[in-house]
C-alpha positions in Angstrom: -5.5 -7.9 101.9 -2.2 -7.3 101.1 -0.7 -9.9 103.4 -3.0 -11.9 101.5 -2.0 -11.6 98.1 1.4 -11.5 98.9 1.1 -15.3 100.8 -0.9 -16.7 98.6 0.7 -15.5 95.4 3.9 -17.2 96.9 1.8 -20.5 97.5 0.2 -20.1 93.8 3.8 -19.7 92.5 5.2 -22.8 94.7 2.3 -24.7 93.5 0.9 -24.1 90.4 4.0 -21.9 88.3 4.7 -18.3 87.7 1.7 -18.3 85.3 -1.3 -18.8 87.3 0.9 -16.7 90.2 1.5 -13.8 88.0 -2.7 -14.6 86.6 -3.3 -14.4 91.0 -1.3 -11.2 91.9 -3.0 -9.1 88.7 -6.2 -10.4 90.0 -5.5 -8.9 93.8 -4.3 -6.0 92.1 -7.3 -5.4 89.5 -9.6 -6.6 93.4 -7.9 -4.1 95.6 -8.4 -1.6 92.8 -11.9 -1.9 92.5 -12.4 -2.0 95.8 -10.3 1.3 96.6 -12.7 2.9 93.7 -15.7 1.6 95.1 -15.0 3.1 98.7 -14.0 6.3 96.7 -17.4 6.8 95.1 -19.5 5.4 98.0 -17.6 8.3 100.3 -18.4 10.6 97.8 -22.1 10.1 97.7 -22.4 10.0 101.2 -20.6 13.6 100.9 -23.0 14.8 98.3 -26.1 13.8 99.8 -25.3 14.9 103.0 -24.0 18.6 102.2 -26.6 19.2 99.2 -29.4 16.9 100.7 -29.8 16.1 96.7 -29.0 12.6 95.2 -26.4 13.2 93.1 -27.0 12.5 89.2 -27.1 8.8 88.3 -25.1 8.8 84.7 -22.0 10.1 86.4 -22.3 6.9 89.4 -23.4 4.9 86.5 -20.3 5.3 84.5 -17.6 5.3 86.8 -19.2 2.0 88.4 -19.3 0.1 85.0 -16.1 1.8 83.8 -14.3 -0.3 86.7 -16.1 -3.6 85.1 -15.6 -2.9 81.9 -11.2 -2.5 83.2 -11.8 -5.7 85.0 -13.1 -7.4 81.6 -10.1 -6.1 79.6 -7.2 -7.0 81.9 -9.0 -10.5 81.6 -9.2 -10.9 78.2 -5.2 -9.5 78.2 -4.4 -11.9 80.6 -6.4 -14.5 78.9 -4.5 -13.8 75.4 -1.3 -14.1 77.0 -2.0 -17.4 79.4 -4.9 -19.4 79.1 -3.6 -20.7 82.4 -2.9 -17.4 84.4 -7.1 -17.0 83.6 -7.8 -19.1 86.6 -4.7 -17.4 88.9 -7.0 -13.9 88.1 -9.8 -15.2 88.8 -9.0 -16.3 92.2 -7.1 -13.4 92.7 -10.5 -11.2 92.2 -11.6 -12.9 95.3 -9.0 -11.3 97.4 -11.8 -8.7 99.2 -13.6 -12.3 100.5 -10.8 -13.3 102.3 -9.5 -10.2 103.7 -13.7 -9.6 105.0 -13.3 -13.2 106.7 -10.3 -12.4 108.2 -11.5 -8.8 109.4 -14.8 -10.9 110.6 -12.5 -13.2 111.9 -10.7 -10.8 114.1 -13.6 -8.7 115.3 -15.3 -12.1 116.7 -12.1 -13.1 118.4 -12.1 -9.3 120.0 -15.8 -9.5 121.3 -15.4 -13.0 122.8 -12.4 -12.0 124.2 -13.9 -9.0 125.8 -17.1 -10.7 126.6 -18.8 -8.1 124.8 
């Protein structure tokens, strides 16, 4: 994912000006975030559950998934204040866990018809 950003933040940049590139490379970073936060609270979950065989309590999942929405809404609305144009460059940078699934799908296809699996 971070090939990706780094690529097509140049291209954005080339393209479209340091606005919307600047707009793209705080959306990968705000994407990657979330994503790294997500996996944290999934593992931990799966951690709880299986050690205590108890759910753990919902308000605490709850909040720390809406608190990384409610982050994503205000480094738009920053971005937005500051750019109207680098809107669109964050926007497309918050679908940088898309293309870095295709690309791992991608490579695991390649792998099994290789190996005839």
């Amino acid at each position: 994912m971070l090939v990706l950003a780094l690529f097509f933040g140049m291209a954005a940049e080339i393209r479209f000006g340091w606005r919307v590139a600047l707009g793209f490379v705080c959306g990968c970073g705000i994407a990657y975030l979330n994503l790294h936060w997500l996996e944290r609270v999934v593992t931990a979950l799966a951690d709880k559950i299986t050690q205590t065989g108890k759910a753990p309590s919902s308000k605490g999942v709850v909040w720390r998934f809406l608190l990384r929405y409610i982050l994503m809404g205000l480094g738009g609305y920053a971005i937005l204040t500051v750019s109207p144009a680098s809107l669109y460059g964050l926007l497309a940078g918050l679908f940088l866990p898309v293309a870095g699934i295709a690309c791992e799908a991608s490579y695991e296809l390649y792998v099994a018809l290789t190996r005839d699996v």
